[in-house]
PDB file as gemmi writes it, atoms N, CA and C in Angstrom:
CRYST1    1.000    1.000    1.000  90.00  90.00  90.00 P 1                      
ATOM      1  N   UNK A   1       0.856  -1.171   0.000  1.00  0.00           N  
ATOM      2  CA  UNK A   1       0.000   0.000   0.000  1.00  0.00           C  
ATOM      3  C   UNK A   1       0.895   1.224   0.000  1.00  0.00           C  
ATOM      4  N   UNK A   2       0.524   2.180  -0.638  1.00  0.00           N  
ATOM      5  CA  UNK A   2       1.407   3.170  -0.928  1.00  0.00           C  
ATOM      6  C   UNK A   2       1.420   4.304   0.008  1.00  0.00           C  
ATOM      7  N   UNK A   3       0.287   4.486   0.931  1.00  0.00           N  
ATOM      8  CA  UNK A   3       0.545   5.060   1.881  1.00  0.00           C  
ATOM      9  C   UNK A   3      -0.774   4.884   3.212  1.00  0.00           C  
ATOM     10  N   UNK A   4      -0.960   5.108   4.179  1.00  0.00           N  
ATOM     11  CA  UNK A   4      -1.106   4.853   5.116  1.00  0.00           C  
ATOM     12  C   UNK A   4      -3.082   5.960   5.596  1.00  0.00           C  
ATOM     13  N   UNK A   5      -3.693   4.867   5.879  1.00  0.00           N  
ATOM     14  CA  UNK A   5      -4.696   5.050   5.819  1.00  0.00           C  
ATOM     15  C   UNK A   5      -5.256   5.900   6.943  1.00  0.00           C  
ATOM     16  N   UNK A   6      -5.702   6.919   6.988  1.00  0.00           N  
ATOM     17  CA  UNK A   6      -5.998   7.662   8.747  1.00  0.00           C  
ATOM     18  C   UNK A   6      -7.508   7.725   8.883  1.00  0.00           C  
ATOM     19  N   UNK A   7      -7.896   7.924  10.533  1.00  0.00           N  
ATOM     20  CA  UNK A   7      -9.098   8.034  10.326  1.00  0.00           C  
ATOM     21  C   UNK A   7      -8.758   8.691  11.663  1.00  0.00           C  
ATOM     22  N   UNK A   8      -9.607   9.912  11.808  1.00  0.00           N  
ATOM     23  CA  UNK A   8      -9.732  11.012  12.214  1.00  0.00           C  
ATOM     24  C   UNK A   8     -10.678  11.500  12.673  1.00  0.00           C  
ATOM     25  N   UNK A   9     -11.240  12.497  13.900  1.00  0.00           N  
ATOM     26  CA  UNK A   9     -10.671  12.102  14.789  1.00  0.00           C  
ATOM     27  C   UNK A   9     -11.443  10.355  14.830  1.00  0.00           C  
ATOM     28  N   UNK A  10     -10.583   9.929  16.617  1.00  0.00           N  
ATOM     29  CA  UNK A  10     -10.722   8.162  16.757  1.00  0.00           C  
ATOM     30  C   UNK A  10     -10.910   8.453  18.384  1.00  0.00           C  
ATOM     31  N   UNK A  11     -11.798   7.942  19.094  1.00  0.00           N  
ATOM     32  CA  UNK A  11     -13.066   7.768  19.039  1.00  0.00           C  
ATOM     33  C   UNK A  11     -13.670   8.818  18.248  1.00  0.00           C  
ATOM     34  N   UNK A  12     -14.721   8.414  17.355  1.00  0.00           N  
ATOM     35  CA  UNK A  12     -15.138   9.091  15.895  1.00  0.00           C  
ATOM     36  C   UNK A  12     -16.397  10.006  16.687  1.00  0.00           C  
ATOM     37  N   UNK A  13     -16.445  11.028  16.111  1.00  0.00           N  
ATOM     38  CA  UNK A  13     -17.463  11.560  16.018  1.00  0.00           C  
ATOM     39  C   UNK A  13     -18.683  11.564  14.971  1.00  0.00           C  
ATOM     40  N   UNK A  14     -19.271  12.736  14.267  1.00  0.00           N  
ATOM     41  CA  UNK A  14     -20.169  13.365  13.183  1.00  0.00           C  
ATOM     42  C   UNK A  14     -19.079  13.554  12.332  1.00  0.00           C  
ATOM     43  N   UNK A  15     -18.273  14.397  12.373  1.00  0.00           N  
ATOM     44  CA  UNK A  15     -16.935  14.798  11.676  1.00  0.00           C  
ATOM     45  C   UNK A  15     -16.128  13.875  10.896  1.00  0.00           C  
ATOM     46  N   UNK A  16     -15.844  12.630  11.790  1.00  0.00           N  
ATOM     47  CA  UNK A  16     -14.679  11.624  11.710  1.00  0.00           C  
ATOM     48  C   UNK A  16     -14.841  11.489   9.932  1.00  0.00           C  
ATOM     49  N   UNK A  17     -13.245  11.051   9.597  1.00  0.00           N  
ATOM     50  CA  UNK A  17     -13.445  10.730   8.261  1.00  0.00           C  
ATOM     51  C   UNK A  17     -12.182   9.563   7.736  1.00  0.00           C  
ATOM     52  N   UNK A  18     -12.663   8.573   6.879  1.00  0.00           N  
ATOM     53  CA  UNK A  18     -10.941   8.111   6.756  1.00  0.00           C  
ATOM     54  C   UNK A  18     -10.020   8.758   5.624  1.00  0.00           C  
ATOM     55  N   UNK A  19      -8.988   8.783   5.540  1.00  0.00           N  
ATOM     56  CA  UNK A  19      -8.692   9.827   4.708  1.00  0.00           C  
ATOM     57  C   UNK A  19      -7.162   8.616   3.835  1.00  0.00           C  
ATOM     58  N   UNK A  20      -6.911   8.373   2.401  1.00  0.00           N  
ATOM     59  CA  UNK A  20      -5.794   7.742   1.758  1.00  0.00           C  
ATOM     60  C   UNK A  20      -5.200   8.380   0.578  1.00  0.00           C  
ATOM     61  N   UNK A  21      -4.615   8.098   0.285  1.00  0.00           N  
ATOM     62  CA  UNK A  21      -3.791   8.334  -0.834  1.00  0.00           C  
ATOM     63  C   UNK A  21      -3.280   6.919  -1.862  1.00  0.00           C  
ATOM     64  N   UNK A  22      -3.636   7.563  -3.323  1.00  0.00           N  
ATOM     65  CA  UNK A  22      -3.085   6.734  -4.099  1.00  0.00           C  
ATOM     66  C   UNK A  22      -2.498   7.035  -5.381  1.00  0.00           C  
ATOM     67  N   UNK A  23      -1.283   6.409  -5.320  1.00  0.00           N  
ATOM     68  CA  UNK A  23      -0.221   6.527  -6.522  1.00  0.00           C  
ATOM     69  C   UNK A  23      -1.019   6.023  -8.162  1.00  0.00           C  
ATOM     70  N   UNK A  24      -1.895   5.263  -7.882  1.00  0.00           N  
ATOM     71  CA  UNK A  24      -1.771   4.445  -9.161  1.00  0.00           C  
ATOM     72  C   UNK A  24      -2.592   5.823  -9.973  1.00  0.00           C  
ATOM     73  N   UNK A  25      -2.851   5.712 -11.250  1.00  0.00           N  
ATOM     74  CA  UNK A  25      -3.808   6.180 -12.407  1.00  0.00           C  
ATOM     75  C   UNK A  25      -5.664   5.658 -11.649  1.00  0.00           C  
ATOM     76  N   UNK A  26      -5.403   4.372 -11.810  1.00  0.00           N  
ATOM     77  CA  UNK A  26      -7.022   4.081 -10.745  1.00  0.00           C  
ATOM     78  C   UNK A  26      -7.182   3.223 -10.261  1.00  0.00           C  
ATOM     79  N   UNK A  27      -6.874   3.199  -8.515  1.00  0.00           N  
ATOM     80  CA  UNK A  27      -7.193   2.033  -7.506  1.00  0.00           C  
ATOM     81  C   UNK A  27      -8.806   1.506  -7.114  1.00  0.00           C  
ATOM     82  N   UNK A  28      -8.836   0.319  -6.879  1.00  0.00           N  
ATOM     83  CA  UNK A  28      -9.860   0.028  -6.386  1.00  0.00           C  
ATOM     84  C   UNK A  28     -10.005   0.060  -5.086  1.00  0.00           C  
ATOM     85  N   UNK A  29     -11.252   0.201  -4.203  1.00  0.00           N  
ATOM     86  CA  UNK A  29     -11.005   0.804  -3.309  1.00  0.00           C  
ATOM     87  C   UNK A  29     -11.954   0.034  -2.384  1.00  0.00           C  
ATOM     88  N   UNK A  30     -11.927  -0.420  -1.331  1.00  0.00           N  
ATOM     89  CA  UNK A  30     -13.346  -1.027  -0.667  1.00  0.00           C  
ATOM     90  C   UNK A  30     -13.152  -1.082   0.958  1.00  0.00           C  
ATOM     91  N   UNK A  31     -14.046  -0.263   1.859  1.00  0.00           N  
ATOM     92  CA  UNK A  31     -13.901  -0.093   3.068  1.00  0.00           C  
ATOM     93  C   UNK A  31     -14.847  -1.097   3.918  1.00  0.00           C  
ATOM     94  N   UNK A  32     -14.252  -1.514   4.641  1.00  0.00           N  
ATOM     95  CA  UNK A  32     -16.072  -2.547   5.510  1.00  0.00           C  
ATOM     96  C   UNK A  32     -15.387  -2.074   7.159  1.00  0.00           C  
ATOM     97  N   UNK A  33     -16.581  -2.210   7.610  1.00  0.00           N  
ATOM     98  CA  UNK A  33     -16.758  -1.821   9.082  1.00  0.00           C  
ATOM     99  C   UNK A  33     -17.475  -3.252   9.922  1.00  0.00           C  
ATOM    100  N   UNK A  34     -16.553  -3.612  10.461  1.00  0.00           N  
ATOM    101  CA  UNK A  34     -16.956  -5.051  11.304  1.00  0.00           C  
ATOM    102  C   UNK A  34     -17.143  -4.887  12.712  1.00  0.00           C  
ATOM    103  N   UNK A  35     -18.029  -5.225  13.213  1.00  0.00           N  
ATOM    104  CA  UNK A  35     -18.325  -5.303  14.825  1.00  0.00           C  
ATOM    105  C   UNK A  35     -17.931  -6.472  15.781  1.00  0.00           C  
ATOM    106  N   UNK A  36     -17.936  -6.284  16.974  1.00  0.00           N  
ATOM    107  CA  UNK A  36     -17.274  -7.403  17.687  1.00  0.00           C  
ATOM    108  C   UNK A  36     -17.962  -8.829  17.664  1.00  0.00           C  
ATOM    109  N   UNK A  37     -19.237  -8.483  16.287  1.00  0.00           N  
ATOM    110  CA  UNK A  37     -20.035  -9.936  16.723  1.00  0.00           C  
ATOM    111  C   UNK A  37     -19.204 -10.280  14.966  1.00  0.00           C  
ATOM    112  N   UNK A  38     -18.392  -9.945  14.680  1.00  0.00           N  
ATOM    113  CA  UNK A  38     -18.068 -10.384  13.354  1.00  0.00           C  
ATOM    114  C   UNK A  38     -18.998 -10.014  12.336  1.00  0.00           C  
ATOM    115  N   UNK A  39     -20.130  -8.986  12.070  1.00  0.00           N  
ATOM    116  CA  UNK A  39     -20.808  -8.687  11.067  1.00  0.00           C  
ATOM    117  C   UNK A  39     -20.559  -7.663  10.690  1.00  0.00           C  
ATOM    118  N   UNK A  40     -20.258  -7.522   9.561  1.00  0.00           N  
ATOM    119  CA  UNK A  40     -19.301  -6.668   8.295  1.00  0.00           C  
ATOM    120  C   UNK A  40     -20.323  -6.276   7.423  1.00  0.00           C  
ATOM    121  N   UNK A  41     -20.128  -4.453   7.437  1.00  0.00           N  
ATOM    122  CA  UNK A  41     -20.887  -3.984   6.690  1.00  0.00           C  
ATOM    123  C   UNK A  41     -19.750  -3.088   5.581  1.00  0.00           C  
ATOM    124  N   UNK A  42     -20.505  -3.164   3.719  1.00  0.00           N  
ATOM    125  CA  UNK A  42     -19.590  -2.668   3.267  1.00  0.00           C  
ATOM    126  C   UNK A  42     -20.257  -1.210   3.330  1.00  0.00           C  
ATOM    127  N   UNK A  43     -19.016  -0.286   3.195  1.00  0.00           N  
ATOM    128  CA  UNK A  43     -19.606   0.741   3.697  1.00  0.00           C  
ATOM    129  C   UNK A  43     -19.070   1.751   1.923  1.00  0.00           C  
ATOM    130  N   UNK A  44     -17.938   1.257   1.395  1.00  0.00           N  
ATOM    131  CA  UNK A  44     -17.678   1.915   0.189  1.00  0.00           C  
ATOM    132  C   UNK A  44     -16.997   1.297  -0.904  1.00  0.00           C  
ATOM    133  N   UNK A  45     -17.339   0.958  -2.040  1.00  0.00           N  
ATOM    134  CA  UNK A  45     -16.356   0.193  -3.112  1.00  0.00           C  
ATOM    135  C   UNK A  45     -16.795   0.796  -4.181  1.00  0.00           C  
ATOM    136  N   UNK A  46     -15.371   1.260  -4.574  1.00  0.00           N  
ATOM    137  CA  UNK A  46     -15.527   2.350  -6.127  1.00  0.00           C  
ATOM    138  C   UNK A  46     -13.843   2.558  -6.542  1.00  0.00           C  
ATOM    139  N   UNK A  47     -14.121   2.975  -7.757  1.00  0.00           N  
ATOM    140  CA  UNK A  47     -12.814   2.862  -8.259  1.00  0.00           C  
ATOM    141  C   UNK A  47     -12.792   4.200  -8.076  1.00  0.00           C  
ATOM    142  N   UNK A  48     -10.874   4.741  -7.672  1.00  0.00           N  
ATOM    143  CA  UNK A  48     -10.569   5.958  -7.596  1.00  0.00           C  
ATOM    144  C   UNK A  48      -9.613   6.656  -8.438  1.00  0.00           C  
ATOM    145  N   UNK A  49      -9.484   7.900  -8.665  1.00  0.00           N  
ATOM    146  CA  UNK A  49      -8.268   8.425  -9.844  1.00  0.00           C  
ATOM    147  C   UNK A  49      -7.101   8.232  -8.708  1.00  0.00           C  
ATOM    148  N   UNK A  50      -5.719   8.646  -8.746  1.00  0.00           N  
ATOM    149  CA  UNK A  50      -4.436   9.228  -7.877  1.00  0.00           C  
ATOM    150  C   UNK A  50      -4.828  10.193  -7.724  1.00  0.00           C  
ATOM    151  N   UNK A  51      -4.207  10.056  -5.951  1.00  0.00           N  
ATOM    152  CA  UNK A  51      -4.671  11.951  -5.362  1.00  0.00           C  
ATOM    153  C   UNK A  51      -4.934  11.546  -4.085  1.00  0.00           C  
ATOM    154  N   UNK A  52      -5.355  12.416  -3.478  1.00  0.00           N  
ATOM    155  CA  UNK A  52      -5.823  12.236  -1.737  1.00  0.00           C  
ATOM    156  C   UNK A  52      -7.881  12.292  -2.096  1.00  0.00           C  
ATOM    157  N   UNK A  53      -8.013  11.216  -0.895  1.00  0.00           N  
ATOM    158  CA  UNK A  53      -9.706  11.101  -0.615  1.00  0.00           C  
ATOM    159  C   UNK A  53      -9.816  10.961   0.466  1.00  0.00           C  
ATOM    160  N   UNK A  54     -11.226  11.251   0.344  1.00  0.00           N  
ATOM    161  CA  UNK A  54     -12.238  11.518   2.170  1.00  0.00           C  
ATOM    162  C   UNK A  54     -13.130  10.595   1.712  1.00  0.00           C  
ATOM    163  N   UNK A  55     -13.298   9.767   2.838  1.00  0.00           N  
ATOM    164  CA  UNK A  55     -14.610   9.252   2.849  1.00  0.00           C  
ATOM    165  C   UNK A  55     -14.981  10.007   4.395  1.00  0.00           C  
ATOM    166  N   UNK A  56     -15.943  10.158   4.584  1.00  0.00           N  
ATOM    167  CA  UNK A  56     -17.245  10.781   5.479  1.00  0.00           C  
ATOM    168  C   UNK A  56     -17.910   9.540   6.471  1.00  0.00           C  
ATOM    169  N   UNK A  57     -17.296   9.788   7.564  1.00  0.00           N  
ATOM    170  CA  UNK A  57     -18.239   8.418   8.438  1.00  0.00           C  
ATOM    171  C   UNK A  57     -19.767   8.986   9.189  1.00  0.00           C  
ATOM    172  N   UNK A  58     -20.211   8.307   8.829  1.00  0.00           N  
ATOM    173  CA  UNK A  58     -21.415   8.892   9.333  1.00  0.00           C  
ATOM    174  C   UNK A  58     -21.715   7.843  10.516  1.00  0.00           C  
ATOM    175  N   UNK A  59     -21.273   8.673  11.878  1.00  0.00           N  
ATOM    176  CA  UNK A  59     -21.366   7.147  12.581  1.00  0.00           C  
ATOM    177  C   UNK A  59     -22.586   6.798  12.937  1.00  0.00           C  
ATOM    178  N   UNK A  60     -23.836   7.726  12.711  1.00  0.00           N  
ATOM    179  CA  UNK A  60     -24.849   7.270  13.228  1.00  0.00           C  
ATOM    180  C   UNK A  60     -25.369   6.031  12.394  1.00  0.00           C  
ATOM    181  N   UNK A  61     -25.479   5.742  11.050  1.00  0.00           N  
ATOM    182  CA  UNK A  61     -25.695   4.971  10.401  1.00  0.00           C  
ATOM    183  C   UNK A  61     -25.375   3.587  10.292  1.00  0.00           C  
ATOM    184  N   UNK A  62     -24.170   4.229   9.764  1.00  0.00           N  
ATOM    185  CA  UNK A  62     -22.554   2.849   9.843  1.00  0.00           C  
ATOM    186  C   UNK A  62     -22.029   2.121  11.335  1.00  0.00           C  
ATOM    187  N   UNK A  63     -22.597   2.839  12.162  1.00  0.00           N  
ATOM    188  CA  UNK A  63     -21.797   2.568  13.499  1.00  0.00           C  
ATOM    189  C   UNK A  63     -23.348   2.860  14.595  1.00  0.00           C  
ATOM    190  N   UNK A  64     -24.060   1.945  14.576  1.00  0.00           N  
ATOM    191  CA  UNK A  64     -25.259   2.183  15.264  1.00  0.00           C  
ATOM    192  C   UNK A  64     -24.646   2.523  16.750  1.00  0.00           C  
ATOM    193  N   UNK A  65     -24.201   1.067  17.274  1.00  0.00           N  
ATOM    194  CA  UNK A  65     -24.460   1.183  18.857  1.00  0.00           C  
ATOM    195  C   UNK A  65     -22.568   1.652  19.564  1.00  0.00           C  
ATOM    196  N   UNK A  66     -22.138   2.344  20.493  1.00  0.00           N  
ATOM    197  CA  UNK A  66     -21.260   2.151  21.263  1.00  0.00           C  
ATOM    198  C   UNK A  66     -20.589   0.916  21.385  1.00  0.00           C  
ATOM    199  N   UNK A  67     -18.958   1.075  21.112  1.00  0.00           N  
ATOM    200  CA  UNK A  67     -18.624   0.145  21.039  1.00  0.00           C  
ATOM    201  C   UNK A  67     -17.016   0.379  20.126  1.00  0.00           C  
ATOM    202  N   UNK A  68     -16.676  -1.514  20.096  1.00  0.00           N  
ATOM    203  CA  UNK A  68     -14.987  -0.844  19.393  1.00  0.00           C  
ATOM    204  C   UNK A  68     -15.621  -1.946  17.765  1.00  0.00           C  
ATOM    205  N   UNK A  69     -14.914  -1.381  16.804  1.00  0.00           N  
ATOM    206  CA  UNK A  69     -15.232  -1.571  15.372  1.00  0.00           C  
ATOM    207  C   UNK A  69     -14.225  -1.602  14.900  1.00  0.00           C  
ATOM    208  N   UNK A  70     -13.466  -2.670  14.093  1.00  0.00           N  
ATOM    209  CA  UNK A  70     -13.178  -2.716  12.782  1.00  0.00           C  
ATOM    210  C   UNK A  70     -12.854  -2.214  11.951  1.00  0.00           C  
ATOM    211  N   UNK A  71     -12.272  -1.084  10.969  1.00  0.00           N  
ATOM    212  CA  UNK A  71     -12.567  -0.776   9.695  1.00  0.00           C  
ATOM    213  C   UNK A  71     -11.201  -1.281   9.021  1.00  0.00           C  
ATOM    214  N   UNK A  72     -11.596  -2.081   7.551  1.00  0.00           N  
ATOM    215  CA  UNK A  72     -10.794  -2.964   6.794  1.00  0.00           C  
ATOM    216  C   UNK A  72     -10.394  -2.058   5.501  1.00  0.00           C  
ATOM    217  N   UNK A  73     -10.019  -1.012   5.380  1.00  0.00           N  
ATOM    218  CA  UNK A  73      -9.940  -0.821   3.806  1.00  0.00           C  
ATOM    219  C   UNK A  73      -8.296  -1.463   3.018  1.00  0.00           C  
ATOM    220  N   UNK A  74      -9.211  -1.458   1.758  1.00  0.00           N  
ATOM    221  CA  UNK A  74      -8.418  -2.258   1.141  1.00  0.00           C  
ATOM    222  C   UNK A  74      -8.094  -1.659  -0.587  1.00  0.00           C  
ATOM    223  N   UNK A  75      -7.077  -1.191  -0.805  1.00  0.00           N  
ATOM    224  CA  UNK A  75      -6.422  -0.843  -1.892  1.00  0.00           C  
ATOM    225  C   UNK A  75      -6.362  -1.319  -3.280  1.00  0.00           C  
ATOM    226  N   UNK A  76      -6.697  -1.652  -3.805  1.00  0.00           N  
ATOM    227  CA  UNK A  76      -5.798  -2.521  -4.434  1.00  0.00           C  
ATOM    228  C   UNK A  76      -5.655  -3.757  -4.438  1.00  0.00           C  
ATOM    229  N   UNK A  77      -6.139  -4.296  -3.749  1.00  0.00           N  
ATOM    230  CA  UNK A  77      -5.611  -5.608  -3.206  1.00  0.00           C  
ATOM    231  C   UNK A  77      -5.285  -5.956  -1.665  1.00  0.00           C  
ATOM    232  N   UNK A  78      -4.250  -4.544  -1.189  1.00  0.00           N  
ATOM    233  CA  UNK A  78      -3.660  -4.257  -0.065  1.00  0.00           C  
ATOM    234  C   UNK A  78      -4.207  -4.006   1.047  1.00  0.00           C  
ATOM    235  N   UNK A  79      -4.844  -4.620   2.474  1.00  0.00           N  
ATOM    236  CA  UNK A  79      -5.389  -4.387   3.420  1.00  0.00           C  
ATOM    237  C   UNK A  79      -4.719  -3.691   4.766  1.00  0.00           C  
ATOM    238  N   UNK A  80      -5.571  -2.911   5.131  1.00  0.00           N  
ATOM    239  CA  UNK A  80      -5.108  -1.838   6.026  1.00  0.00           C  
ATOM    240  C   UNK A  80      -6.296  -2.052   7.010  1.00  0.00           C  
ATOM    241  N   UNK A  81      -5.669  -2.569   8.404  1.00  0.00           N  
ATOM    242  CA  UNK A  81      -7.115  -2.541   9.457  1.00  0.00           C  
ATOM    243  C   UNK A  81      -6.752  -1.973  10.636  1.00  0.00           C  
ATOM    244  N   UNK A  82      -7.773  -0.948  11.026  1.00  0.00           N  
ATOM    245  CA  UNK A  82      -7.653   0.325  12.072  1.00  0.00           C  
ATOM    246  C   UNK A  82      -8.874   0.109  12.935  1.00  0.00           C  
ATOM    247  N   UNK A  83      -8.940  -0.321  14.521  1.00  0.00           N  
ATOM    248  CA  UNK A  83      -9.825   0.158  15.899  1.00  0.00           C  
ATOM    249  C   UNK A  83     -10.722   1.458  15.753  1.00  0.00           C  
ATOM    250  N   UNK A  84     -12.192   1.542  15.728  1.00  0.00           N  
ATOM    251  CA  UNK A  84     -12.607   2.494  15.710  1.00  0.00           C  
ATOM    252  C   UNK A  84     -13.313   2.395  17.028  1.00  0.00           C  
ATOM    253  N   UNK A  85     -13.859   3.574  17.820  1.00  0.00           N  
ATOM    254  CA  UNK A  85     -14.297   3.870  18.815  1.00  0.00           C  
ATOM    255  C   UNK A  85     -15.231   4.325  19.045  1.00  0.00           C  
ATOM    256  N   UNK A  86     -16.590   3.910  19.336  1.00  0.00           N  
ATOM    257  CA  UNK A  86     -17.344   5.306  19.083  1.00  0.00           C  
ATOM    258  C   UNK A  86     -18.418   5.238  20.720  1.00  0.00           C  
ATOM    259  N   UNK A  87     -18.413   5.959  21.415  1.00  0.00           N  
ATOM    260  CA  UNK A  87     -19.029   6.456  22.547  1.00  0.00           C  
ATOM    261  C   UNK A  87     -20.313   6.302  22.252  1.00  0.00           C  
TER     262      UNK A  87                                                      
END                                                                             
């Protein structure tokens, strides 16, 4: 992976967002959000140009109840998995 996936702020708020970067011409892109009972929701899969992106967490939706979460995104191929928090 070409560079390093953030998610911002953590424990997430309204705000929170994950934020990557990619070298290629056009990565594929796919984020899922898993809970401690193991059920995985996809939350984004789309192909992207090179450049920096936001995805937008909306935790009320994506992230119903309090609790620690999962999020898997994956590059390319390349998996990146980050603890989310949400009060």
């Amino acid at each position: 992976m070409s560079s390093k996936v953030l998610i911002t702020p953590n424990p997430i708020t309204k705000n929170s967002v994950i934020q990557w970067h990619t070298e290629k011409k056009s990565s594929t892109i796919l984020i899922e959000i898993t809970n401690l009972y193991s059920v995985t929701e996809i939350v984004y899969d789309s192909v992207v140009n090179k450049g920096d992106h936001i995805f937008k967490l909306d935790n009320d939706s994506m992230l119903k109840a309090s609790g620690i979460y999962f999020c898997r995104v994956t590059i390319d191929g390349h998996d990146q998995v980050a603890k989310i928090v949400k009060h």
